[in-house]
C-alpha angles and dihedrals in degrees: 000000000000114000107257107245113227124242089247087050097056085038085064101039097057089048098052090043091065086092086144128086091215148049136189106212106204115195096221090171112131095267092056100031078066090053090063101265105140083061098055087054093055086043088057098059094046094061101039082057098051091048089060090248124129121230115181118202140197111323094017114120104185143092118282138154095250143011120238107198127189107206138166138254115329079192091230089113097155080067111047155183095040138199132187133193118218132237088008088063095216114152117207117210124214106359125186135199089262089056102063094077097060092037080065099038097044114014085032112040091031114007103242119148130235119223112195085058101057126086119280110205115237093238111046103002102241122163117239115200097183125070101207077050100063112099087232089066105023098078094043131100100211110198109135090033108042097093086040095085102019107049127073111252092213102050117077093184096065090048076065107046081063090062086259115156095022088102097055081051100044088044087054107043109027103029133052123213098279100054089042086051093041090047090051093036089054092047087065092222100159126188113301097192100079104278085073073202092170101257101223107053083049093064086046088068089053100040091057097050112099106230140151092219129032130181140216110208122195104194098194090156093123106179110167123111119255088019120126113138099102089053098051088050096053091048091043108041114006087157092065090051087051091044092049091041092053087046088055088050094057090046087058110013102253130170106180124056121183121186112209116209139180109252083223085075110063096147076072109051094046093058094041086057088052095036083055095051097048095051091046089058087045083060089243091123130026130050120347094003114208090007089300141133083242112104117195127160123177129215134200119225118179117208126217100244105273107151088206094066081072073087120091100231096037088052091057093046087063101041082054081059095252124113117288101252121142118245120195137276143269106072091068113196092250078069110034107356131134115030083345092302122116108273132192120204125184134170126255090250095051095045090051096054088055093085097037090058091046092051093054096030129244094273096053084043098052090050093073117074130016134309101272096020100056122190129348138343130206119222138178098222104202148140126061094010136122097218106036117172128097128297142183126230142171106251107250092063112134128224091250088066102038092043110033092033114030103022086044095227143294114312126191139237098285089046096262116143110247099181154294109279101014108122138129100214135337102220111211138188094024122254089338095059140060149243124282110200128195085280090067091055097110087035104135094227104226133136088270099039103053088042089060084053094049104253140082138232089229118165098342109266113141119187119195122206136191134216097271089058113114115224109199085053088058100051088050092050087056094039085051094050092044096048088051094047096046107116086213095234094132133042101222087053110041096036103032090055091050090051096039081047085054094052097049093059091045083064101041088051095053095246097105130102137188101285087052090063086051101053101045076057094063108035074055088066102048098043085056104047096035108034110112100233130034092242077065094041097040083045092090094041089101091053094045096050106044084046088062095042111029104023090131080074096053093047092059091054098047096032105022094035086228143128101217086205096037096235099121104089098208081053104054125116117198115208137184114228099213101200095053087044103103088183104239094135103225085127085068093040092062107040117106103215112035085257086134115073126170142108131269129263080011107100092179093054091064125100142151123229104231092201087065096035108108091188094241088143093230097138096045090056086046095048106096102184088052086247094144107072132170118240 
């Protein structure tokens, strides 16, 4: 058997080994890794190596003119791929293969910058050469996610050189279970994953029930659209989950760990394998874990997309090799969970934060944030914004600042930024949450304050959506994932999201009246008090809650038999605008179906037969004088 390398040890090793001045940080998180980044890494080394200079990577212990480092998200995807130099600190957008030649001969051999690479911002086009100079990244508080995107993913030792792992040491070999759940219980740190149940009251439960097998879960299936918080931090970062996820053992006496991971991300599951063997060489899972009596091993189990396996139960129920379908509850799992043992599942958010607190101390932690909603909270920040990626906050931020400062404003359908402030409605929790309007801009964003507006802060997604957005589309997107998505279990919920579905659609397509809004109203209500799990109750939140802001909107559709944005295609109404029409007759040339007539050279002569028009926008995309508008 190989000796078993202390922490201070690996903590050395990886210090002495920075022989080198400088270091190329690659963002090899998915969204970069799809720009193309994994080839600029390779590219780098090509060229270094051509050039007669010496890089040394992950793994390598040895001296070299430069570093070449693989991490993972920075979380600035809007931008990527991205490249930082380290210690200048400068951060490259959107680098290409072409560009890594000059980045060594110029940024790397003399430090200058280069311009055309750095970050413009959206409303006065100023370079910014700094990252922790960008607005995306200056009002963060970046905890969970600051190795993310700085350490290499590859590389354990480095993990270490950042004091990770000392807390899953320190929790198994100095604390027993009550002092690891009071310190996490007097951090504050509550469920991220959507329940914002308080942690550490949660492990409690387990820690006090008498069993001969106890389980970790790591639910990483994150299913909602626009989410994808859970899955940067386990490409980024896996040591900081298993860390999380040993600390959690020792909290409740568990053996036995299982990460549960979506099969759509696949960048994940292969660094948390490796993430896993690597720690179980360290001697951080396994038998006798940090040359203790405690034994904990970790498993990776991919799901097969359901989004309802996001739910505990039905999570359980997958990983038992039935189907994913909820049960109810009592018992909760911290009771009777996994194969009939206590169980304890957590998401990957939440895990992660365990060191972190650990690390700063539940006193430090519980400063940042608000009363009730203590720390920091992840969210994919997407949709109609100029900056879209994922951030970290202190809960307690308010839109304007989320919005208006880190996300750099609303941006319209071609891309253009249309100002700081000027959205329609910032969806957030997924298809379990609800719509936030310009009312709620100064709303502090925290687990009590989005309830009382009828949303949630669920997993983390925020959409952003701009004026030409239309609402009653956007209900019926979420109604038609969760439909699809529903296991079926329960009628209110199988069958009420198919009818209020139904109803969306009647309305989008012009054919609803009055009693229909009524209805969709009502069947609302009932899925939500009577369905069996709360994936089935929060399914009717979007509907519910563009029906109390934006009900106007829904009025036109359902009254007026119109679509105010004109984004509804059975509601669209084509016109010709006489005085633009210059008459050349290219309009009539491209429609399909003869709905155009006029003559030619005569712009006021030309209209269009609504009763023939099948809305294709031909003639829109023909009109060169932008004489054919909707509306």
């Amino acid at each position: 058997m190989s000796k078993i390398i202390s922490l201070e040890e690996r903590k050395k090793r990886w210090t002495d080994a920075q022989t080198y001045g400088t270091r190329i940080v690659i963002c090899a998180g998915t969204g970069c890794v799809a720009g193309g980044a994994l080839k600029i890494y390779d590219k780098f080394r090509e060229v270094l190596k051509a050039k007669g200079m010496s890089v040394v990577v992950a793994l390598e212990k040895e001296k070299a003119d430069f570093g070449l480092a693989e991490t993972g998200c920075k979380g600035f995807c809007q931008m990527g791929p991205l490249v930082t130099i380290k210690p200048l600190g400068v951060m490259y957008v959107k680098v290409a293969e072409v560009d890594v030649e000059e980045i060594i001969d110029k940024t790397l051999k003399s430090g200058e910058v280069i311009e055309r690479l750095l970050y413009k911002c959206p409303h006065d086009g100023k370079t910014v050469e700094k990252q922790d100079d960008i607005p995306f990244y200056k009002s963060q508080v970046r905890l969970m996610l600051d190795m993310c995107g700085s350490i290499d993913v590859n590389d354990v030792d480095e993990y270490v050189a950042g004091d990770g792992y000392f807390m899953a040491r320190k929790a198994v070999l100095q604390m027993n279970g009550k002092e690891i759940c009071d310190e996490i219980l007097a951090s504050g740190l509550r469920g991220r994953g959507g329940g914002g149940f308080p942690t550490g009251r949660k492990w409690e439960f387990a820690r006090v029930n008498q069993s001969d097998i106890k389980y970790v879960i790591c639910n990483g299936d994150e299913g909602d659209p626009g989410a994808f918080m859970d899955r940067c931090i386990m490409e980024g970062n896996p040591h900081a989950v298993l860390e999380g996820m040993i600390i959690t053992a020792a909290a409740i006496g568990a053996s036995e760990g299982i990460i549960y991971v979506r099969m759509e991300y696949p960048l994940a599951v292969r660094r948390l394998r490796a993430a896993i063997k690597q720690a179980r060489d360290a001697g951080f899972l396994g038998k006798n874990i940090f040359g203790s009596k405690f034994n904990f091993d970790v498993e990776i189990m991919e799901g097969a997309g359901a989004f309802v396996c996001g739910e505990e139960t039905a999570l359980m129920a997958s990983v038992e090799g039935r189907r994913g379908m909820p049960t109810l509850k009592p018992p909760f799992p911290a009771e009777k969970g996994l194969f009939g043992k206590p169980t304890i599942i957590n998401n990957v958010e939440t895990l992660a934060a365990v060191p972190v607190i650990m690390r700063m101390g539940a006193g430090e932690y519980a400063k940042l944030g608000t009363e009730k909603s203590k720390g920091t909270k992840v969210f994919a920040l997407t949709g109609h914004i100029a900056n879209s990626g994922l951030i970290e906050v202190p809960f307690g931020m308010t839109l304007r600042k989320i919005v208006g400062e880190i996300g750099g404003g609303v941006i319209d359908d071609e891309g253009n930024h249309i100002g700081a402030l000027d959205y329609k409605a910032v969806q957030i929790g997924g298809p379990s949450g609800g719509c936030l309007t310009q009312k709620h801009l100064d709303m502090p964003i925290d687990y009590e304050g989005l309830i009382a507006a009828g949303a949630m802060v669920g997993s983390g997604g925020l959409v952003v959506m701009n004026q030409k957005t239309c609402i009653v589309k956007i209900a019926q997107y979420f109604m038609q994932f969760t439909q699809n998505e529903s296991c079926g279990k329960c009628t209110p919920c199988r069958e009420g999201t198919r009818q209020m579905l139904e109803l969306l659609k009647k309305i989008t397509d012009g054919k609803a009246e009055m009693e229909d809004l009524k209805l969709l109203e009502e069947l609302a209500q009932t899925v939500m008090v009577s369905s069996l799990c709360m994936l089935g109750k929060t399914a009717p939140n979007p509907v519910i809650s563009t029906l109390e802001h934006f009900r106007d909107e829904y009025l036109a559709h359902v009254k007026e038999k119109r679509c105010p944005v004109n984004a509804c295609e059975a509601l669209m109404k084509y016109k010709i605008l006489p005085d633009m029409c210059k008459g050349c007759t290219l309009c009539i040339k491209h429609c399909p179906v003869e709905a155009i007539t006029g003559e030619r050279g005569k712009g006021d002569s030309f209209k269009i037969c609504l009763d023939k028009c099948i809305k294709c926008d031909a003639c829109v995309g023909a009109c060169k004088f932008k004489a054919i508008v909707r509306g």
